[in-house]
TINUZA-505845 format. One record per residue (C-alpha): x, y, z; residue in three letters; residue number from 1. Coordinates in steps of 0.25 Angstrom, whole numbers. Example, Ala and Ser with C-alpha at 12.3 -4.5 7.8 and 13.67 -1.06 7.14 Angstrom:
2
c1_c2_c3_resn_resi
49_-18_31_ALA_1
55_-4_29_SER_2
% end
This chain:
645
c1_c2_c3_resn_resi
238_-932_-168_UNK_1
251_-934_-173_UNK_2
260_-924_-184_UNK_3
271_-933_-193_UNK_4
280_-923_-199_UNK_5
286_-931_-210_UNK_6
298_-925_-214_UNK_7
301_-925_-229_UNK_8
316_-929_-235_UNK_9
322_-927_-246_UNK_10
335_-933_-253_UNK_11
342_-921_-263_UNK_12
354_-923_-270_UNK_13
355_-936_-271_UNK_14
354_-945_-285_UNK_15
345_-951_-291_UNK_16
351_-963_-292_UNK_17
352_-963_-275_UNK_18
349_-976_-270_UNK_19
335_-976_-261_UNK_20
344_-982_-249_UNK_21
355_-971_-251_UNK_22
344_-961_-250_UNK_23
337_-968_-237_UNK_24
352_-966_-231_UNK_25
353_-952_-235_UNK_26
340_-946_-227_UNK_27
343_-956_-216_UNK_28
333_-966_-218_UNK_29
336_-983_-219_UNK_30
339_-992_-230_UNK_31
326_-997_-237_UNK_32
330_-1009_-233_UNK_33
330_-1007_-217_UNK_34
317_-1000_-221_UNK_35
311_-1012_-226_UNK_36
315_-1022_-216_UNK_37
312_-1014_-206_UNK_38
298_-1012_-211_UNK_39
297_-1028_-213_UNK_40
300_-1030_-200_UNK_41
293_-1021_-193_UNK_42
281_-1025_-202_UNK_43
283_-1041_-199_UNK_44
283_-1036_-183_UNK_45
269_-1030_-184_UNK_46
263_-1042_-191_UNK_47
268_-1051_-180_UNK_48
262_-1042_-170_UNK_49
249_-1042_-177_UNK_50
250_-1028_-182_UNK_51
254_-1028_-196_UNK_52
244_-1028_-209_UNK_53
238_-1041_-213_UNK_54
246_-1040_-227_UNK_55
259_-1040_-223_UNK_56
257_-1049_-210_UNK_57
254_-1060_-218_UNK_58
267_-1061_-224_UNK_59
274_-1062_-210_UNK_60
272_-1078_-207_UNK_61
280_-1085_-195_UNK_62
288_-1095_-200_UNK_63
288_-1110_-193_UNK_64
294_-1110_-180_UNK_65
306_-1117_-180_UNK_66
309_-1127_-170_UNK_67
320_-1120_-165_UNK_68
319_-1113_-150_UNK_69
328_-1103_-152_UNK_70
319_-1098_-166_UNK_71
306_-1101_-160_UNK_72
306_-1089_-152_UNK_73
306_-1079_-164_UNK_74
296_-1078_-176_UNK_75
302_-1082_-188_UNK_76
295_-1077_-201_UNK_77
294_-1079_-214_UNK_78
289_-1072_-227_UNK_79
278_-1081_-234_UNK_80
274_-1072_-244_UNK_81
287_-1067_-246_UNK_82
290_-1072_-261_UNK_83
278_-1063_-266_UNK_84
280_-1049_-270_UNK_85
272_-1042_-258_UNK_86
281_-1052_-248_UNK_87
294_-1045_-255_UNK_88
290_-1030_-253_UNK_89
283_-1034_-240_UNK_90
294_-1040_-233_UNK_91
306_-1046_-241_UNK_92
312_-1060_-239_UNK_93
321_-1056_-230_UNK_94
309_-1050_-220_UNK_95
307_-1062_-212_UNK_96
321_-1065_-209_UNK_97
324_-1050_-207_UNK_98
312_-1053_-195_UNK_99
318_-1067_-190_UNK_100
332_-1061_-189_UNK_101
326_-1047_-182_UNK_102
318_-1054_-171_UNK_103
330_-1062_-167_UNK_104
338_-1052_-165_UNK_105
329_-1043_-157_UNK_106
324_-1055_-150_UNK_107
310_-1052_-155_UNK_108
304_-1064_-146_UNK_109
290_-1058_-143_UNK_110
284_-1047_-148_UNK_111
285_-1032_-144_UNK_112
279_-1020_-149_UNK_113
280_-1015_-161_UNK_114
287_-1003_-158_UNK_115
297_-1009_-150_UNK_116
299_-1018_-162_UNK_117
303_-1005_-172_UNK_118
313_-999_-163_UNK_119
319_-1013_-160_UNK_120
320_-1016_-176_UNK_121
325_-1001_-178_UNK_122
338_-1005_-169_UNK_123
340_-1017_-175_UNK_124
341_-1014_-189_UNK_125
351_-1004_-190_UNK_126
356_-994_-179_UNK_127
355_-983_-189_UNK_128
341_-985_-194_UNK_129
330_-981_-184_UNK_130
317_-985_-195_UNK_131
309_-973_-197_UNK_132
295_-983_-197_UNK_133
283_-976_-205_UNK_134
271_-975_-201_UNK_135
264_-989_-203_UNK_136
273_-994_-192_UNK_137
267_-986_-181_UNK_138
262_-994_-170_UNK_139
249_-987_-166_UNK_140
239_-979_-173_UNK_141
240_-965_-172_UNK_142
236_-951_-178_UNK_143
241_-944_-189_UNK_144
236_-930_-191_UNK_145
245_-926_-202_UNK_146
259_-929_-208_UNK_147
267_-917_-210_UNK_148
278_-918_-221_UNK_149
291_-908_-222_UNK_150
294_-904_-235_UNK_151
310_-901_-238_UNK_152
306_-886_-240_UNK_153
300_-886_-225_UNK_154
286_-886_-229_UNK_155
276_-895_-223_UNK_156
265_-903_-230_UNK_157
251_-909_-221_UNK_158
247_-923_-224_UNK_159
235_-926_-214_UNK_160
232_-938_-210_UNK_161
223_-937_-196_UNK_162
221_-953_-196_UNK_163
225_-962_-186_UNK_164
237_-972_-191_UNK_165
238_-985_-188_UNK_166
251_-994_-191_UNK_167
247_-1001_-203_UNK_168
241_-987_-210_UNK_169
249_-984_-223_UNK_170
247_-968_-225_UNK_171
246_-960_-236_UNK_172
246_-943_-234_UNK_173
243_-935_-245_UNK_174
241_-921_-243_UNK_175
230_-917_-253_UNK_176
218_-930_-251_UNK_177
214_-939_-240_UNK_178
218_-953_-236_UNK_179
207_-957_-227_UNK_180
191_-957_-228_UNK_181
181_-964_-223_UNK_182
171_-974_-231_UNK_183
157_-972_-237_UNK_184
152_-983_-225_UNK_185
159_-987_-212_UNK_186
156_-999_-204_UNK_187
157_-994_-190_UNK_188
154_-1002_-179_UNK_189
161_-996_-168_UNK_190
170_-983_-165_UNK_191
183_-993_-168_UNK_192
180_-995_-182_UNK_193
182_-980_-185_UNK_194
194_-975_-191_UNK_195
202_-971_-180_UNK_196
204_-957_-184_UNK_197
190_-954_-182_UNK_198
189_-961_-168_UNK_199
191_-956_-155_UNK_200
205_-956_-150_UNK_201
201_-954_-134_UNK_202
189_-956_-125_UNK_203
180_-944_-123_UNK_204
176_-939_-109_UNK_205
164_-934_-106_UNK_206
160_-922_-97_UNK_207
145_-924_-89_UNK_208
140_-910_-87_UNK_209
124_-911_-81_UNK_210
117_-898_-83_UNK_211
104_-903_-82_UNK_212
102_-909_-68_UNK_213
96_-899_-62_UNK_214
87_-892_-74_UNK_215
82_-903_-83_UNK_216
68_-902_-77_UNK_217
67_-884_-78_UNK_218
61_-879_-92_UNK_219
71_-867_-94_UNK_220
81_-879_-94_UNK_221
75_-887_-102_UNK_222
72_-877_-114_UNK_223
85_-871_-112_UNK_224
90_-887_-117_UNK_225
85_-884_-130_UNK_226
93_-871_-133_UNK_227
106_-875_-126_UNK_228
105_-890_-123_UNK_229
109_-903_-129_UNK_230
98_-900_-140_UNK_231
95_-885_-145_UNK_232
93_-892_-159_UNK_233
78_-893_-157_UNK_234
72_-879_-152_UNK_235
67_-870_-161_UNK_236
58_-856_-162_UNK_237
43_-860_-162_UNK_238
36_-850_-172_UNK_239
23_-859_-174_UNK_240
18_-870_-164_UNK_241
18_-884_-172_UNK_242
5_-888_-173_UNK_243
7_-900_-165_UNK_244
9_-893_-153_UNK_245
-2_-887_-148_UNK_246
2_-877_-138_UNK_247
-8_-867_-133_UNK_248
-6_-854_-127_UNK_249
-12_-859_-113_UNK_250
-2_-870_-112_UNK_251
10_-861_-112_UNK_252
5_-848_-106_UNK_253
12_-850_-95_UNK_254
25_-853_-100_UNK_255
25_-842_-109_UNK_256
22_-833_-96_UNK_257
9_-827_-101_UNK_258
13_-824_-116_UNK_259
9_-830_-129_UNK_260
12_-841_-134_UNK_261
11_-836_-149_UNK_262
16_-823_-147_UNK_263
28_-830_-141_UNK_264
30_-839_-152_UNK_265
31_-827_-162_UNK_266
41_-820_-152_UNK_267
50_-830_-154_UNK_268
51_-837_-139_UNK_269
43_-851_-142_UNK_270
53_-863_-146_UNK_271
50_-877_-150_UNK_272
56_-889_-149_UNK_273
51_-900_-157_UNK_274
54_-915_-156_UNK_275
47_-919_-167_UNK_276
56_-930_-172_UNK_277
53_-939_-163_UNK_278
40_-940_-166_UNK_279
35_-955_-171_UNK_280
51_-959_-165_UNK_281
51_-972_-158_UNK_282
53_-972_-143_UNK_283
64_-983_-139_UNK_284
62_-996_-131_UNK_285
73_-996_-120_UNK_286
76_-1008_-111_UNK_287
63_-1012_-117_UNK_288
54_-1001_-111_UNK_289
48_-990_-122_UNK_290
51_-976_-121_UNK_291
46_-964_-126_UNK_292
48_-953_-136_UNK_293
42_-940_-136_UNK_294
42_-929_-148_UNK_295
39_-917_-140_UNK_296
37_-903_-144_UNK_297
41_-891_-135_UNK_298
39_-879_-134_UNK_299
48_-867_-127_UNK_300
47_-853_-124_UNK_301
59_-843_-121_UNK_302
55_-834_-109_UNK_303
57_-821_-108_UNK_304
68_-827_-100_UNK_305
76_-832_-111_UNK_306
73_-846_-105_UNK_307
68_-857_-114_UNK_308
55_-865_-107_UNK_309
46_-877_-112_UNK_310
33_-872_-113_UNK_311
26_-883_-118_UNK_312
30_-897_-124_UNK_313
22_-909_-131_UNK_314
27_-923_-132_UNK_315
25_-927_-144_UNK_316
21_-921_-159_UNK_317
6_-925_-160_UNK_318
-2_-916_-152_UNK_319
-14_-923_-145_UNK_320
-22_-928_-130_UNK_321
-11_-937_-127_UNK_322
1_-926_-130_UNK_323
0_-915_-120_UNK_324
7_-901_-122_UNK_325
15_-902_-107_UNK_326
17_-888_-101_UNK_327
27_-881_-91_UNK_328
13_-880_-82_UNK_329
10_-896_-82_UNK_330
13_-903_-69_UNK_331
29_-904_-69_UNK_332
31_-918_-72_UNK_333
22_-917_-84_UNK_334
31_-906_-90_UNK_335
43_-912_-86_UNK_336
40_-924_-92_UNK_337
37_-918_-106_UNK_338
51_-910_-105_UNK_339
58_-925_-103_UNK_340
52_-930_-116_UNK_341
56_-918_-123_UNK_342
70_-919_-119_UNK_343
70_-933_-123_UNK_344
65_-930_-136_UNK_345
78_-918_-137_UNK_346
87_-931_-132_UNK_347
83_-937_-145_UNK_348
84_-927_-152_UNK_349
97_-921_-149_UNK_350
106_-934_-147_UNK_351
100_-940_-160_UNK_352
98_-928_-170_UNK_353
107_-917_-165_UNK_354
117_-925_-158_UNK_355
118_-937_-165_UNK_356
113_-934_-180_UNK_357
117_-917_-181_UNK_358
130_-921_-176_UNK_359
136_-933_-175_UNK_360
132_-940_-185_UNK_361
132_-926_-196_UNK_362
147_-926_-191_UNK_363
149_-940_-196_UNK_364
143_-937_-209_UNK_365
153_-924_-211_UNK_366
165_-935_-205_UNK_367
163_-945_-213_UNK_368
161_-936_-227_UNK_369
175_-929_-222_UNK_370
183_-941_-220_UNK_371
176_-948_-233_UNK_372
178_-936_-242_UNK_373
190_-926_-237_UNK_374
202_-928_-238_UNK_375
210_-924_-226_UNK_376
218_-912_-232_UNK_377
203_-906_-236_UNK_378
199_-892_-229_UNK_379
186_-899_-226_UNK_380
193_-911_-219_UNK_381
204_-900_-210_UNK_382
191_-893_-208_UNK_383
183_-905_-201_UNK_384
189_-917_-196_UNK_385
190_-911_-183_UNK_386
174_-910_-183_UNK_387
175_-926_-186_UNK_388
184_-929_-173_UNK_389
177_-944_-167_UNK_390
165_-941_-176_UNK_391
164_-955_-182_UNK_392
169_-960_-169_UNK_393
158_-953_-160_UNK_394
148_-957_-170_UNK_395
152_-973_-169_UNK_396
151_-973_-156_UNK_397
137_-967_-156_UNK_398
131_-977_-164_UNK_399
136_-988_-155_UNK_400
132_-981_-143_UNK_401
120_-973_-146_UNK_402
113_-977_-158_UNK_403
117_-990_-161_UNK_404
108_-1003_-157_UNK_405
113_-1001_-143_UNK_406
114_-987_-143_UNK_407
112_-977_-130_UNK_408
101_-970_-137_UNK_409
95_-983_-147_UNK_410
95_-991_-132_UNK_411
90_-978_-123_UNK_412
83_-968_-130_UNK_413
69_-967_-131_UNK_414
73_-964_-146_UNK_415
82_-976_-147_UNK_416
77_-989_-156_UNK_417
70_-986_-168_UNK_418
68_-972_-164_UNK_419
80_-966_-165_UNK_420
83_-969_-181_UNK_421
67_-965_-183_UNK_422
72_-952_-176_UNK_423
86_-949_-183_UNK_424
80_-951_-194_UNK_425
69_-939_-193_UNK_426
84_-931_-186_UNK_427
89_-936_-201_UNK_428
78_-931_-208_UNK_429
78_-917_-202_UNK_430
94_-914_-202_UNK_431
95_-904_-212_UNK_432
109_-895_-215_UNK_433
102_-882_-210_UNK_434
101_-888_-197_UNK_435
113_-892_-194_UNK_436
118_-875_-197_UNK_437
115_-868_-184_UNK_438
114_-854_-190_UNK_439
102_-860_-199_UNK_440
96_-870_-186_UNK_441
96_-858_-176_UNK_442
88_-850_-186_UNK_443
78_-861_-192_UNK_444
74_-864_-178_UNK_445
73_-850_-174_UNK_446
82_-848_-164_UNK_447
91_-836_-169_UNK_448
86_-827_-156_UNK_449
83_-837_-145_UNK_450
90_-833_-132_UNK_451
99_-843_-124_UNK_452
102_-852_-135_UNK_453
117_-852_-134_UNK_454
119_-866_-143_UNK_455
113_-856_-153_UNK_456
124_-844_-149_UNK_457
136_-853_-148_UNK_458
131_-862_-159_UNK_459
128_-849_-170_UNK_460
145_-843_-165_UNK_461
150_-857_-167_UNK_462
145_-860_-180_UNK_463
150_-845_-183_UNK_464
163_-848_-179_UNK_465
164_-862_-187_UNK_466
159_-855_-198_UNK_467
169_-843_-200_UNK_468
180_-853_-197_UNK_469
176_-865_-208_UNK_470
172_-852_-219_UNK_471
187_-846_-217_UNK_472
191_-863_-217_UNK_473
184_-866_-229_UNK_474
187_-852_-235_UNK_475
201_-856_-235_UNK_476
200_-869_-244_UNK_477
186_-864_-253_UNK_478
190_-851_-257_UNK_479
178_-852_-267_UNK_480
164_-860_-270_UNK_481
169_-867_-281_UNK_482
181_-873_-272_UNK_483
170_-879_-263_UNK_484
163_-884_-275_UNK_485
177_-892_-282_UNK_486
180_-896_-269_UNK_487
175_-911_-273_UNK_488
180_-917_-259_UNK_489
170_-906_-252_UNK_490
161_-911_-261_UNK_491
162_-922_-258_UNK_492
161_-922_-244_UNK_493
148_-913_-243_UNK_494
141_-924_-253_UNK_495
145_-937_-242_UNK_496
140_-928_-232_UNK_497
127_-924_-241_UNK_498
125_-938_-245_UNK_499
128_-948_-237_UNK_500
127_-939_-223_UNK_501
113_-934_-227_UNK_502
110_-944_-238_UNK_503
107_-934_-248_UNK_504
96_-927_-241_UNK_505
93_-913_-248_UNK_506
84_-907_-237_UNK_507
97_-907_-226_UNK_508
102_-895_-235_UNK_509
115_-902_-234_UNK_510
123_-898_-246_UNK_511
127_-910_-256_UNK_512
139_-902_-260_UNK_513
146_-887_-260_UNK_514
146_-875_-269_UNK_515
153_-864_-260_UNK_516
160_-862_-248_UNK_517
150_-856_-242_UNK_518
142_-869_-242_UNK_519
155_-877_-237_UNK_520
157_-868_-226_UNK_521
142_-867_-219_UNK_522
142_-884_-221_UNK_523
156_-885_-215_UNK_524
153_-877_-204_UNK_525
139_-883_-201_UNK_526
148_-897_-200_UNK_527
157_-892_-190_UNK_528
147_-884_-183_UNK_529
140_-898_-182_UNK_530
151_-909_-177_UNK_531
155_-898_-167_UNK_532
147_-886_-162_UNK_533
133_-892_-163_UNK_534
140_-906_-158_UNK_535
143_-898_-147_UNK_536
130_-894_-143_UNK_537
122_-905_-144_UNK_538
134_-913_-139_UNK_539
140_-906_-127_UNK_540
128_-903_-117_UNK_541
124_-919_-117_UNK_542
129_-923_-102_UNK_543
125_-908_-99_UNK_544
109_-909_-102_UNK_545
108_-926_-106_UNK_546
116_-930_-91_UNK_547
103_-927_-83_UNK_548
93_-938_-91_UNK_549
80_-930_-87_UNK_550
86_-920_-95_UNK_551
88_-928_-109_UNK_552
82_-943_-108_UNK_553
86_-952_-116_UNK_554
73_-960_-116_UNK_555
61_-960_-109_UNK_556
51_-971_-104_UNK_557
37_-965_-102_UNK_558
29_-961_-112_UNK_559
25_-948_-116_UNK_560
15_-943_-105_UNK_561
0_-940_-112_UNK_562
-7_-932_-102_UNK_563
-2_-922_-91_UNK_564
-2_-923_-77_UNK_565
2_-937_-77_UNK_566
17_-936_-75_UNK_567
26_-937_-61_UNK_568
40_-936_-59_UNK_569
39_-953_-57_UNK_570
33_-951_-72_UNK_571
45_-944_-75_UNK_572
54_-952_-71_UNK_573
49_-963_-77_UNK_574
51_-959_-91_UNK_575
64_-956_-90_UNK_576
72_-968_-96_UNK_577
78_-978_-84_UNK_578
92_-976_-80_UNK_579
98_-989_-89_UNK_580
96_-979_-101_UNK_581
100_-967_-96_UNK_582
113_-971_-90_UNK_583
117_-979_-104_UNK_584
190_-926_-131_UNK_585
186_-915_-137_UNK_586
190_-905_-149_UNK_587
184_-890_-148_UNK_588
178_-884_-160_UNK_589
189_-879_-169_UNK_590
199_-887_-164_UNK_591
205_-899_-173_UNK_592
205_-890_-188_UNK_593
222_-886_-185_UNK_594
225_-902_-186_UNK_595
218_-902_-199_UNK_596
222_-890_-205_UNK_597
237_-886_-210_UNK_598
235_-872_-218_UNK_599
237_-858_-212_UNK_600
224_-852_-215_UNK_601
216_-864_-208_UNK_602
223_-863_-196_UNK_603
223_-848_-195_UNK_604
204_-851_-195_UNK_605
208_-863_-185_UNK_606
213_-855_-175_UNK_607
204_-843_-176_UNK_608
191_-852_-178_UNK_609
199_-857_-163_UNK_610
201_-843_-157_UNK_611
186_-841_-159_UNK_612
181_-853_-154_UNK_613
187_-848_-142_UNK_614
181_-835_-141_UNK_615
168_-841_-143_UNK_616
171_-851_-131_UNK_617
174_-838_-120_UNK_618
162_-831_-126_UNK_619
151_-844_-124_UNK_620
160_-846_-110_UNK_621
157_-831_-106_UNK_622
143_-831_-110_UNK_623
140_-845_-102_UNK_624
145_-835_-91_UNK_625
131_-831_-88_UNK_626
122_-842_-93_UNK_627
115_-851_-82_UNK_628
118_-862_-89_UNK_629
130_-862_-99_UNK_630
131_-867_-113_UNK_631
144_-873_-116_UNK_632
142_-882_-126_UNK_633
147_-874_-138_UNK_634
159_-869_-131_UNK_635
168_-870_-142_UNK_636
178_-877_-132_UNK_637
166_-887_-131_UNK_638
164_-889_-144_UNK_639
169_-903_-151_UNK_640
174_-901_-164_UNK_641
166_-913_-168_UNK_642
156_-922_-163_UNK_643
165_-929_-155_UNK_644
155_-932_-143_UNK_645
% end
């Protein structure tokens, strides 16, 4: 990012009567005239290079060549459409033969860069006038982040831009509203049709880290996946056993170690885990082979151990002959087995609903009601378009590469095809604001006291932390209700986001508008905590647990087995998808605000907000210390700020 300090200059003492040229020469500036011309020319250079706008190009026409050698190798120009009024301000008679006189005597034979040509033309005009060029003349886009003006009394007044410029931008700054937004509908076809201010500026590397090679196959494994893994979106407290999962106290006896199932249940140590979303999806065809979908129910027990196990698990929702409750005590292959198709049915479930519509595509929603609504001196806006960074660009990309006709997932998912709008529209249908709010979540799915569930414990501290600091943010600017509620940009912002993100569906609980600051405060908060924190831990484990296939499929190509006993490991094997579909920067949480914001009292939260981050970050580093397998993924320091992944 670049910082222009503009400095301002006055002219006291003089007449009014002070001719303009006089007071050009009095704060050392050129003539207007040199102005001009040099403008011209310079202009004239970069429509024979191609560079120059369409409107004023088309005034520059080469004259006839003349049959003279000695002229032939310049470019003489003439002014056709000088004799109108836009040819006069444009240009002036005396434009084209400023040109034919110019590139004689710098021997301007073939073309050079643009660049070269200024400093040339600045040497040839006048010795004493080195052209102070403004800012449409610069040769490549760059980045603004804000022009900061120097008053005569040494004060200093921010006009934010955070744009990328190109050389034919004219710019407006005002300090008080914003000059850039986005439309109602954008055409999108690839990362390249995005403005450039919300694309990626560099490559992003990637770090493979396998956790999962050597434990897919163990049940404490697999259960602890559902509390610390890519997923611990789906596991809840089972009070009642649903009805279509018949689970008897015989079968799980000897998981539970001789206790009681029911009594278990009301102790609180039985979880659930229920995919039934995917019930009725269509499986995909890939590479013009069918594959298979299953919508499993599973059920856990948390030993004595503190260690989460499957106890139980049915394939799919309709209980029946030909749908068999598999058990940790059926023949290995038949259990493993039933643990694959589960973890295929979490695959779909976490990269379609939590990854891709709880995050990414809820962070578009927010980015594109900020960019449409706010202007860029806002709060709101400071407060946010950090959590935006590549957001529109990530999302484009994803389109193209995973969901679009020839998408990773549309071409090798089971849940590809016609299956994965039938599925995201049930994730749709079940997105609701409390949900998205992880104090409200832990406790609807009853998982306030379970041990080990450190995406929970550092989940719970985080959106703390996020809270204190946007309340003290937003306390700053709203120091009462009714200033939320007159604030008619807000307003405007949360109604795009009510209607056109989630098309004016009352049963989300996503509020149409705001009426005090305590309502502003929990919504900004759940938005950050969203594009950043729960990002993170969907986001961060991927190679970690979905490297190792066995552990996550993407697809599988046998169908759901019906009777016990019948699996081998060549049965296995078999069903997991062939190896054609499987082989198909960063800024920290808290970081980015200080470029937005210029007021004392929002810095002073900034760098507190930053101090506990880093407290937090030694505290989860210690306590990984001791844990067997160490959850890293809501380190602050590994936190993005926004869903940049």
């Amino acid at each position: 990012m670049q910082s222009i300090t503009v400095p301002s200059v006055f002219v006291t003492k003089a007449p009014y009567t002070t001719h303009h040229c006089d007071l050009y020469a009095l704060v050392g500036w050129s003539s207007l005239h040199i102005r001009r011309q040099t403008h011209w020319l310079q202009i004239i250079y970069k429509s024979l290079l191609g560079k120059g706008q369409p409107y004023l190009s088309s005034l520059v026409t080469i004259a006839t060549p003349t049959r003279s050698t000695g002229s032939s190798r310049y470019i003489s120009l003439v002014i056709l459409k000088a004799n109108t009024s836009f040819g006069r301000l444009s240009f002036q008679f005396s434009a084209a033969n400023d040109w034919n006189e110019l590139q004689k005597s710098l021997k301007l034979e073939t073309y050079f860069s643009l660049t070269n040509f200024k400093h040339q033309l600045s040497e040839q005009l006048t010795d004493s006038f080195k052209p102070n060029l403004p800012f449409c003349f610069l040769d490549n886009d760059w980045f603004c982040s804000k022009v900061v003006v120097t008053t005569p009394e040494g004060d200093t007044v921010n006009f934010p831009c955070y744009h990328w410029i190109s050389g034919n931008e004219r710019l407006v700054f005002r300090e008080a509203t914003g000059q850039y937004g986005l439309p109602q509908i954008m055409k999108v076809d690839s990362a390249s049709d995005l403005p450039a201010e919300v694309r990626f500026s560099f490559t992003k590397d990637f770090e493979f880290e396998f956790t999962a090679f050597e434990n897919w196959k163990e049940d404490t494994f697999f259960g602890y996946q559902l509390l610390n893994g890519l997923n611990p979106m789906m596991i809840h407290r089972c009070s009642k056993l649903p009805e279509n999962f018949p689970v008897t106290e015989d079968m799980v006896k000897a998981s539970l170690f001789g206790k009681n199932l029911e009594a278990e249940i009301q102790k609180g140590n039985i979880f659930l885990v229920d995919y039934k979303r995917l019930h009725g999806v269509t499986a995909n065809v890939i590479h013009g082979k069918q594959h298979f979908l299953a919508a499993p129910l599973c059920l856990l027990y948390m030993t004595p151990e503190d260690k989460l196990i499957p106890i139980a698990i049915q394939l799919k929702q309709e209980p029946g002959d030909d749908n068999p409750i598999f058990l940790p005590t059926d023949s290995e292959y038949d259990w493993l087995l039933a643990k694959i198709f589960v973890r295929n049915a979490d695959f779909v479930e976490h990269e379609l609903n939590f990854h891709l519509l709880r995050t990414h595509l809820l962070a578009e929603v927010f980015a594109v009601s900020t960019l449409r609504n706010l202007p860029m001196v806002h709060p709101l806006y400071k407060l946010l378009i950090s959590h935006f960074r590549y957001t529109l660009q990530i999302n484009t990309l994803a389109r193209q590469t995973l969901i679009s006709e020839n998408g990773v997932i549309t071409k090798n998912a089971s849940v590809g095809g016609p299956g994965m709008m039938e599925f995201l529209k049930k994730a749709v249908a079940s997105l609701t604001y409390s949900s998205l709010c992880i104090p409200e979540d832990i406790i609807a799915r009853g998982l306030e006291s379970i041990p080990n569930f450190f995406y929970k414990e550092d989940g719970l501290k985080l959106w703390d932390i996020v809270h204190r600091f946007v309340q003290k943010v937003i306390g700053h600017y709203y120091t009462c209700d009714s200033d939320v509620q007159k604030d008619s940009e807000l307003q405007n912002w949360i109604k795009d986001i009510f209607f056109n993100g989630f098309l004016a569906e009352t049963s989300t609980g996503i509020p149409q508008s705001f009426s005090s600051v305590t309502e502003l405060v929990k919504f900004l908060t759940m938005l950050i905590f969203t594009v950043s924190v729960q990002h993170a831990a969907v986001s961060n484990g991927q190679f970690d647990f979905g490297g190792w296939m066995p552990n996550f499929p993407i697809s599988l190509q046998q169908p759901l087995p019906t009777t016990k006993g019948q699996c081998t490991e060549s049965t296995m094997l078999k069903t997991f998808p062939d190896i054609n579909t499987t082989v198909n920067g960063m800024v920290a949480l808290g970081n980015g605000y200080q470029d937005h914001f210029s007021e004392k009292t929002p810095l002073e939260l900034i760098h507190k907000n930053q101090d506990e981050l880093k407290i937090y970050n030694f505290e989860i580093q210690g306590r990984n210390v001791s844990l067997p397998l160490s959850y890293t993924y809501l380190n602050p320091n590994n936190v993005e700020n926004s869903v940049a992944l």
